[in-house]
C-alpha positions in Angstrom: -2.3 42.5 -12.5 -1.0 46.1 -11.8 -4.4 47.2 -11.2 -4.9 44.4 -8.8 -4.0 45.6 -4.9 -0.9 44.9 -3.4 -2.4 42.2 -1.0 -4.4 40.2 -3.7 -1.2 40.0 -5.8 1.1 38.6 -3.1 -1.4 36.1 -2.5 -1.6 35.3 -5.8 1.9 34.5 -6.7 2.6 33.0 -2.7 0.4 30.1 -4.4 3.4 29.2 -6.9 5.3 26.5 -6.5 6.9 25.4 -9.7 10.8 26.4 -9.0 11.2 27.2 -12.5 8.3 29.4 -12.2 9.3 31.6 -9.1 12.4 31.8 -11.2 10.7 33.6 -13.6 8.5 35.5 -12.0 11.5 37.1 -9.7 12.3 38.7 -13.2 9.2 40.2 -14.1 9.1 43.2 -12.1 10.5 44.3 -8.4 6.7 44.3 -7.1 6.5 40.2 -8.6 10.2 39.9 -7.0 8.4 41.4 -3.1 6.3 39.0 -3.7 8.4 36.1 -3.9 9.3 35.4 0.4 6.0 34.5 1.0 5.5 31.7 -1.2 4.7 28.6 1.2 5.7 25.5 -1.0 8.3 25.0 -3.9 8.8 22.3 -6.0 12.0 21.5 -8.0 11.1 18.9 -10.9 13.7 16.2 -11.9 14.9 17.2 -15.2 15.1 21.2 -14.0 18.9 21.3 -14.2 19.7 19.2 -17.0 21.5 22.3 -19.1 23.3 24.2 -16.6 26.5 25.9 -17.4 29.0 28.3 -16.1 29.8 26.7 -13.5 26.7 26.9 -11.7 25.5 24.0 -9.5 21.7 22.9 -8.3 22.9 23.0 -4.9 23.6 26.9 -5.2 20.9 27.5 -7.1 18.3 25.5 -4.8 20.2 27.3 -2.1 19.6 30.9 -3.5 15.6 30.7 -4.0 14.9 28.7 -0.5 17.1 31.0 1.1 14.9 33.9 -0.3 12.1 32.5 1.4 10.8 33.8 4.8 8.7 30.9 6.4 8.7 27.7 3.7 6.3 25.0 5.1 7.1 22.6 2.2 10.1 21.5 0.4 9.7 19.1 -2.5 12.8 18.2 -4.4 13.7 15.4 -7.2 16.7 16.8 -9.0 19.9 16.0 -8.0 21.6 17.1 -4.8 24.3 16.3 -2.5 24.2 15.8 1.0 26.1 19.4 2.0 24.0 21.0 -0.4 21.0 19.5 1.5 22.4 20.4 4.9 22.5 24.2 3.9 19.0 24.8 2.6 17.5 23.6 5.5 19.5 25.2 8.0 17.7 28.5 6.1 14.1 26.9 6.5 14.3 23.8 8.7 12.5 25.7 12.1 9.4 26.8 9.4 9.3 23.6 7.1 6.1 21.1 7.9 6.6 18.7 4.6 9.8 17.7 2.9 9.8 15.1 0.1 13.2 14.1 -1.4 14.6 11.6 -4.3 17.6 10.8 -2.7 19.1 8.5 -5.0 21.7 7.7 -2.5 21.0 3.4 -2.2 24.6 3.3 -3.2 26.6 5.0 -0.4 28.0 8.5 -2.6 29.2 9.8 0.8 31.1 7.3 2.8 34.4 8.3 3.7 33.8 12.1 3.2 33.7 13.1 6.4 30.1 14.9 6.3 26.6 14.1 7.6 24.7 11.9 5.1 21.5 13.0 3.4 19.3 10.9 5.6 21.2 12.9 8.7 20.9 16.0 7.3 17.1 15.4 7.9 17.8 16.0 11.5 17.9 19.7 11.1 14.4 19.8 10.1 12.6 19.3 13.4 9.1 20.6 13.2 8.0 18.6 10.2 4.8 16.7 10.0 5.0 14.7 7.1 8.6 13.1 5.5 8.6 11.4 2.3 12.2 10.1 1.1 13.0 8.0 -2.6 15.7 5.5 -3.1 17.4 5.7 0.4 20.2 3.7 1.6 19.8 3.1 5.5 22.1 0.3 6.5 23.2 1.9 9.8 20.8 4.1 12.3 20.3 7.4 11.0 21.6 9.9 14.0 18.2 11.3 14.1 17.1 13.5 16.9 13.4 13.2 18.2 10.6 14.0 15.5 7.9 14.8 18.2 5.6 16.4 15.2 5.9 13.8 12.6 2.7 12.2 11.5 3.1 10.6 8.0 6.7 8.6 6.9 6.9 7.3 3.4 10.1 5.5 2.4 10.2 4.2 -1.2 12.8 2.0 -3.0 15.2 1.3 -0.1 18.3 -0.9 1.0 17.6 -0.8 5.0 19.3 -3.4 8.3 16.7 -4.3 10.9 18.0 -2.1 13.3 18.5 1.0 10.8 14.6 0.7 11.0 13.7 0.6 14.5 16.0 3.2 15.4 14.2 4.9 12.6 11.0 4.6 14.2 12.0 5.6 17.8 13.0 9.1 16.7 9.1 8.9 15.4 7.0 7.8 18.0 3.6 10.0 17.2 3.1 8.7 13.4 -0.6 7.9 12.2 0.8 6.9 8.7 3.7 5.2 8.1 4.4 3.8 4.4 7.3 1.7 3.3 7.1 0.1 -0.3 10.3 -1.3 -2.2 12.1 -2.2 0.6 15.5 -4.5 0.6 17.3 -6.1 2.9 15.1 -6.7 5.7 14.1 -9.8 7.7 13.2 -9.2 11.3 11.2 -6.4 11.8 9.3 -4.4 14.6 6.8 -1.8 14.5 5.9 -0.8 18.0 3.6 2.6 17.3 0.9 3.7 19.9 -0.7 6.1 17.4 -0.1 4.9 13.8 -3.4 4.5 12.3 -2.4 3.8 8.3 0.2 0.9 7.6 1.6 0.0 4.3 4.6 -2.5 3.9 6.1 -3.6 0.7 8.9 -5.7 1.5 11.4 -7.6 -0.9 13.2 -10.7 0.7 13.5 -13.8 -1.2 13.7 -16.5 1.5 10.5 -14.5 3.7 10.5 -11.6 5.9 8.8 -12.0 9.3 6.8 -8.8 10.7 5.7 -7.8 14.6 3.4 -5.0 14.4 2.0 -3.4 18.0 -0.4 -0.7 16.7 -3.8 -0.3 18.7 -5.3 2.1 16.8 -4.7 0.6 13.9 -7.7 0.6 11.5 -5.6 0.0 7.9 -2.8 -2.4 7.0 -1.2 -3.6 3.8 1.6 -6.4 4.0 3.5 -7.0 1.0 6.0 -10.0 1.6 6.0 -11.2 4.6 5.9 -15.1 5.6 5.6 -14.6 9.7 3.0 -11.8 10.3 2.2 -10.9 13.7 -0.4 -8.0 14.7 -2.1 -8.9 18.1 -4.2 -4.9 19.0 -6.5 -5.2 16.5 -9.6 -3.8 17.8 -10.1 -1.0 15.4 -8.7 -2.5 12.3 -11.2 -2.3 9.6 -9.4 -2.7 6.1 -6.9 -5.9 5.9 -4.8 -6.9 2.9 -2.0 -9.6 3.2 0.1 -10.8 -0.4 3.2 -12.7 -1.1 3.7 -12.9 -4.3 7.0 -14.0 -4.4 7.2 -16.4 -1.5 5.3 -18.1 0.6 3.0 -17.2 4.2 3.6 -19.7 6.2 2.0 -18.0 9.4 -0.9 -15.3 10.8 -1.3 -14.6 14.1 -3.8 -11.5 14.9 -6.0 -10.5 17.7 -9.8 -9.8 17.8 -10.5 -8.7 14.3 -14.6 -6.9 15.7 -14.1 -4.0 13.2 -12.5 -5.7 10.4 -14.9 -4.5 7.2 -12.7 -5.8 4.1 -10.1 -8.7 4.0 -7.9 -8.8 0.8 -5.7 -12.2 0.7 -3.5 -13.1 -1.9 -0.3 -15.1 -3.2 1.2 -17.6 -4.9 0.9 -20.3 -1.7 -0.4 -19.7 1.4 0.0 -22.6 4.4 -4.0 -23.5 4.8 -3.7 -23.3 8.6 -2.7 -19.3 7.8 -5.6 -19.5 4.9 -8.4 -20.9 7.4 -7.1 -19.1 10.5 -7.9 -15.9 8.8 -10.8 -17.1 7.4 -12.2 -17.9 10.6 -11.0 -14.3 12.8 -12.9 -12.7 9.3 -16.3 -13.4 10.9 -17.5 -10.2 10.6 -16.3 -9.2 7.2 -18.2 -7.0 4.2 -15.7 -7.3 1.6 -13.7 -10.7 1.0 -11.0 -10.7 -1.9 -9.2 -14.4 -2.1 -7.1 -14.5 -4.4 -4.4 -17.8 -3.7 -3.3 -20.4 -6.0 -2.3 -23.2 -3.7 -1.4 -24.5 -0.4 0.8 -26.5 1.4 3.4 -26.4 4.0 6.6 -26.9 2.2 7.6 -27.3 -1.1 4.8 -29.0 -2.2 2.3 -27.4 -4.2 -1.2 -28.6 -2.8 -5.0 -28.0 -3.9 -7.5 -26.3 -1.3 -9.2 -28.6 0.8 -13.0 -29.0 0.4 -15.0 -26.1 2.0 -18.6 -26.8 2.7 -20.2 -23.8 1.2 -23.2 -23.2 2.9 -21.3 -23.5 6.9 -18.6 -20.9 4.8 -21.7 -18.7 4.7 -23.2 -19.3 8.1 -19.8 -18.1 9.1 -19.4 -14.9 7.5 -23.3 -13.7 7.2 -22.3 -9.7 6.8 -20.1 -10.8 3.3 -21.4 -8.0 0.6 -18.7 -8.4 -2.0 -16.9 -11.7 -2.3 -14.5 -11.7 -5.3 -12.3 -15.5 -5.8 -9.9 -17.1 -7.9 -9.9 -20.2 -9.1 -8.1 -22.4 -6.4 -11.0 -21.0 -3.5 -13.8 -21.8 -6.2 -12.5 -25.2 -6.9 -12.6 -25.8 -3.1 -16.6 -24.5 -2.7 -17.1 -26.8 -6.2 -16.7 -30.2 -4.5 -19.6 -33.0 -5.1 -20.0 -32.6 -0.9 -20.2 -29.0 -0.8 -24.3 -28.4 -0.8 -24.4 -31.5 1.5 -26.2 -29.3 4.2 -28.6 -27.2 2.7 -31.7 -27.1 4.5 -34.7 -25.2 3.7 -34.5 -22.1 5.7 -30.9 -21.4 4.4 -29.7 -17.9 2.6 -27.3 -15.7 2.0 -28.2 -12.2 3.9 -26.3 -9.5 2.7 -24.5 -11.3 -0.5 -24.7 -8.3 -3.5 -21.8 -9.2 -5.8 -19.6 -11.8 -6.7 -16.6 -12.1 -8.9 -15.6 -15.2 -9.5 -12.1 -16.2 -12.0 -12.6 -19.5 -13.3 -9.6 -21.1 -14.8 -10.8 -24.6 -15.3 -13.3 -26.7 -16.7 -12.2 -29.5 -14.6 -15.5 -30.6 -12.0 -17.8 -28.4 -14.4 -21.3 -29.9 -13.3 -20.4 -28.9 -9.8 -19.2 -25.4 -10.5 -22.5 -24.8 -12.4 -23.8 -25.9 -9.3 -22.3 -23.9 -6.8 -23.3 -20.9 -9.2 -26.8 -21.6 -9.6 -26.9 -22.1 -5.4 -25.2 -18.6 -5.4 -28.2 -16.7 -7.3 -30.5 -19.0 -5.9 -29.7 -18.3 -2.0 -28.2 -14.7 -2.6 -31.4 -13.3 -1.5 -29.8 -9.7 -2.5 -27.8 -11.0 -4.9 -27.3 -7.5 -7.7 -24.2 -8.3 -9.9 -22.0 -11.5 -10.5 -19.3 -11.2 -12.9 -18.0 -14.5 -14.2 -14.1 -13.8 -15.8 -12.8 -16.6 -17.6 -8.9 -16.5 -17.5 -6.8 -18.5 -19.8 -9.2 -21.2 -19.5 -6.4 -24.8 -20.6 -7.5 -27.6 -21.8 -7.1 -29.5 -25.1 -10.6 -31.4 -24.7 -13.7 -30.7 -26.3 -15.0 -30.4 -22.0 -13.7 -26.5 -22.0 -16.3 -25.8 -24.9 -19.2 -27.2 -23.3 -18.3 -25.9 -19.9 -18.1 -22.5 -21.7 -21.6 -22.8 -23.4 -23.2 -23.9 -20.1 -21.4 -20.7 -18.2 -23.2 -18.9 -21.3 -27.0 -20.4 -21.0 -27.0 -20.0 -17.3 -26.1 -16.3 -17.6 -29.0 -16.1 -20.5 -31.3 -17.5 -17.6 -29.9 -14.6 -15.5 -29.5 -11.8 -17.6 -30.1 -8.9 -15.0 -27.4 -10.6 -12.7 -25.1 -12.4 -14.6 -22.1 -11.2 -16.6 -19.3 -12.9 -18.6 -15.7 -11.3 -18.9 
């Protein structure tokens, strides 16, 4: 590398990121160590301090190689810190820094009482970013944040949060297009009012149901992870849906025009079937249908899925490409009525794959029906993929449902595939 011009190797090592490399490098020669305030992005790993001695601290040490640093634009940082240690390395690159990703292992509240801004204020001094990514916060009060004009993308993961915490939150970030909040705790009202945010994904952990407002025009993708109460009325330009509770129960949907909507995912342990068919129903235009929910019912009761008629299910949603269902949604299109109105111009336009998860041989003659009608009116029809999942039954019924599954996909080999 001597012979290398001065130029090419700045910009060589200005690519490093590693911490523990630009450590090393500083000590290779004084032209490396010139080198060394034009890197762009560091990175210090979790474990990177584990042996220190002499009384030296990862807050000093952090300290001296950011502070080395002319114009940082990222900061990523998962060892251990404290919230003054925090406070001075960005007042060295706050103005310049565009990312800054922390693991702030702070949901139990290491600073109260101290005296000195918390890590999540500390964030404040770093006003230009564009992209904030924090680990394991504790927000229970409203973070004394200043206006984020330039933030587009907020990821929160693993945090203890209050309602209003949240929306005070998002008013100091009013321009995001991506806004991503898995693990959190504590939670049970919550509004999202966001002109630009075009990416949404909530993760929310509440045992008795969490109930979510979302105003977000320009939304085109949105992942809900337990909520019971979901409401999301400028939907114009959403194209990728996915709704779960798996721990809980939705018990309402309420959504605008869905025009755009291209995939619906919807899944759980028990979804209310007026949420169930309501979404069904806005879905009208869908290309990609995943159902995956075992029961319904209003209350505590555990209830079956009412018959659906399976050719007016088709007639409804003629776009559907991919259609992958669980058992309880098969069982419904498997009742004795459900071919009731087949006439002779009926098909199934743009149908290319199905997975289907049966988990019963209960109602076996229809089933084999209702797959038989599937590659008979799937005109397109490329790929169906039959899983049989921990299939329970102690009568000799399960067997013969199995061997009939097996001679109908010998009858349709080039379609038909058994998991």
């Amino acid at each position: 590398m001597d012979a290398l011009p001065e130029g090419v190797v700045q910009y060589i090592l200005a690519t490093i990121s590693n911490a523990k490399d630009v450590a090393s490098c500083n000590c290779v020669s004084k032209k490396w160590k010139d080198s060394m305030p034009y890197i762009r992005s560091l990175y210090f790993s979790r474990s990177i301090f584990d042996n220190l001695k002499n009384g030296q601290t990862s807050d000093n040490i952090v300290r001296q190689i950011v502070s080395s640093v002319e114009k940082l634009e990222e900061l990523i940082v998962y060892c251990p810190f404290t919230s003054a240690g925090l406070g001075s390395w960005l007042l060295f690159v706050g103005s310049s820094l565009k990312n800054l990703e922390l693991r702030m292992d702070n949901l139990v509240d290491q600073d109260s009482g101290s005296g000195n801004p918390t890590k999540i204020e500390c964030v404040q001094v770093a006003r230009n970013l564009e992209s904030l990514r924090l680990w394991g916060v504790l927000m229970v009060q409203a973070p004394k944040w200043d206006m984020f004009s330039k933030l587009k993308t907020l990821e929160i993961v693993g945090a203890k949060m209050d309602d209003v915490a949240l929306g005070e939150a998002l008013k100091a970030t009013p321009n995001l297009t991506r806004l991503v909040l898995l693990g959190l705790e504590g939670l049970r009202i919550v509004w999202i009012e966001l002109q630009h945010l075009e990416h949404c994904n909530l993760d929310f952990s509440s045992s008795g149901g969490c109930s979510l407002t979302l105003t977000a025009p320009k939304i085109e993708y949105l992942e809900v992870q337990g909520c019971s109460w979901i409401r999301v009325q400028k939907t114009n330009c959403l194209k990728n849906l996915s709704i779960a509770n798996n721990a809980g129960r939705v018990y309402m949907v309420d959504f605008g025009k869905l025009v755009a909507l291209e995939s619906l995912s919807v899944r759980g342990v028990q979804w209310c079937w007026d949420a169930i068919s309501k979404m069904l129903q806005l879905a009208g235009e869908v290309k990609h249908l995943y159902m995956k929910v075992e029961f319904t019912g209003d209350f505590e009761a555990l209830l079956p899925f009412p018959e659906i008629d399976l050719v007016d299910f088709f007639k409804s949603h003629p776009k559907l490409k991919t259609f992958e269902i669980h058992g309880a949604m098969f069982a419904a299109l498997c009742q004795k009525n459900s071919l009731k109105n087949v006439d002779s111009d009926f098909m199934i336009p743009c149908l290319e794959e199905v997975v289907i998860t049966v988990r019963s041989p209960l109602n076996a003659e229809q089933k084999m029906n209702t797959l038989e009608s599937l590659v008979k009116f799937g005109t397109k029809l490329k790929k169906m993929k039959i899983r049989i999942l921990r299939m329970k039954s102690s009568h000799s019924c399960a067997d013969d449902f199995f061997e009939e599954i097996c001679r109908f996909r010998y009858m349709n080999q080039k379609l038909v595939s058994i998991e």
